[in-house]
N, C-alpha and C positions, 0 to 999 in steps of 0.2 A: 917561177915563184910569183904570187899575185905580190899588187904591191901593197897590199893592207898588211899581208905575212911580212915582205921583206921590210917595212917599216917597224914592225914589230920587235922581229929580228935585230934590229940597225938600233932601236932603242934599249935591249937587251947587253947588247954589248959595249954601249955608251956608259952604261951606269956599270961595268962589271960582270954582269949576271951572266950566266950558263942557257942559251935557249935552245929546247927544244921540240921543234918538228914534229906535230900529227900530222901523218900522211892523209889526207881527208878523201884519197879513194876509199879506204880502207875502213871506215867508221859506219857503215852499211848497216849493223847492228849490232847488239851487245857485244857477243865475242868477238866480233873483228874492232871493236872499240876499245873494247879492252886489250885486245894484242897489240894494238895501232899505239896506244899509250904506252906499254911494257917495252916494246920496241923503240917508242921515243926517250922513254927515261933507261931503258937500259939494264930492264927490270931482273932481276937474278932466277934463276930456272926453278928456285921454289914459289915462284907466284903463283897462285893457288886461281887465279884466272876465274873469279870473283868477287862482287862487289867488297866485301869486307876483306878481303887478302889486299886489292887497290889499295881501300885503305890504309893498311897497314904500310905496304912499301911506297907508298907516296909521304907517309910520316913519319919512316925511316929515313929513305934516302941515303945510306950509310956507303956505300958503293960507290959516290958521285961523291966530286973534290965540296969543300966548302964553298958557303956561297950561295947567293941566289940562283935558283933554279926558275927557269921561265919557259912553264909549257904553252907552248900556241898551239890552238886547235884550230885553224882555218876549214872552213865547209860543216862545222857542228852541226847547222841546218840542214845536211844531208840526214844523219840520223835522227834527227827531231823531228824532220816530216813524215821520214819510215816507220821511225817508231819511238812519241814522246815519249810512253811510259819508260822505255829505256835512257830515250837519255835524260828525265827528270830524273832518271836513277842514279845515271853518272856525273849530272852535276849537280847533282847532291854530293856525293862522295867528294868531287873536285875541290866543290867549296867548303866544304868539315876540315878537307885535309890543309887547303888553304889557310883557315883560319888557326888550325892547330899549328901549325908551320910559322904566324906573322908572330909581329913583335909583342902581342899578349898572349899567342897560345902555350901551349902544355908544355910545348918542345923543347929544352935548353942547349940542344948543337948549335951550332953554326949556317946549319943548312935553312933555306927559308924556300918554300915555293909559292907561285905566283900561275896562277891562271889567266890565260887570254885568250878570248872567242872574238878575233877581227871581224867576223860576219853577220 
């Protein structure tokens, strides 16, 4: 684990929060970006494995205990160099869901998530 991730990590679980792991072989392009995420959050077998399905179960999160949720994505710059329009795709969605998730969005659980690209 590089140590920009494992400081991530280390800061994750200092305040509480839930971190999880994008494997960053794996972000090669859209659909392996989007598995690589469903696989880090633990996504349920109806993710519909695009961009607006993301959405949706990233501001859900109903599957996962309460709590801050902290996805890192270590090596983003791998599919950003491959292919930005893809990942202007997905962090777009990251950050909608983000925002939908914080302390003024839409959301009223308990569940908050938080995006971080150490790279």
């Amino acid at each position: 684990m590089s140590e920009a991730k494992k400081s991530e990590v280390d800061k994750a679980f200092a305040r509480g929060a839930h971190p999880h792991l994008i494997d960053r072989g794996r972000t090669l392009d859209m659909a392996s970006t989007l598995d690589a995420i469903a696989e880090a959050l633990s996504f349920p077998g109806y993710f519909g494995k695009n961009l607006d399905a993301l959405y949706d179960c990233l501001t859900d999160l109903s599957w996962l205990p309460p709590g801050e949720h902290v996805l890192i994505w270590s090596g983003s710059s791998v599919l950003r160099e491959r292919d930005p329009k893809a990942y202007l795709a997905v962090r777009s969605v990251l950050s909608d869901a983000q925002r939908a998730l914080g302390p003024s969005g839409d959301r009223t659980d308990s569940r908050r998530l938080t995006v971080v690209l150490p790279d």
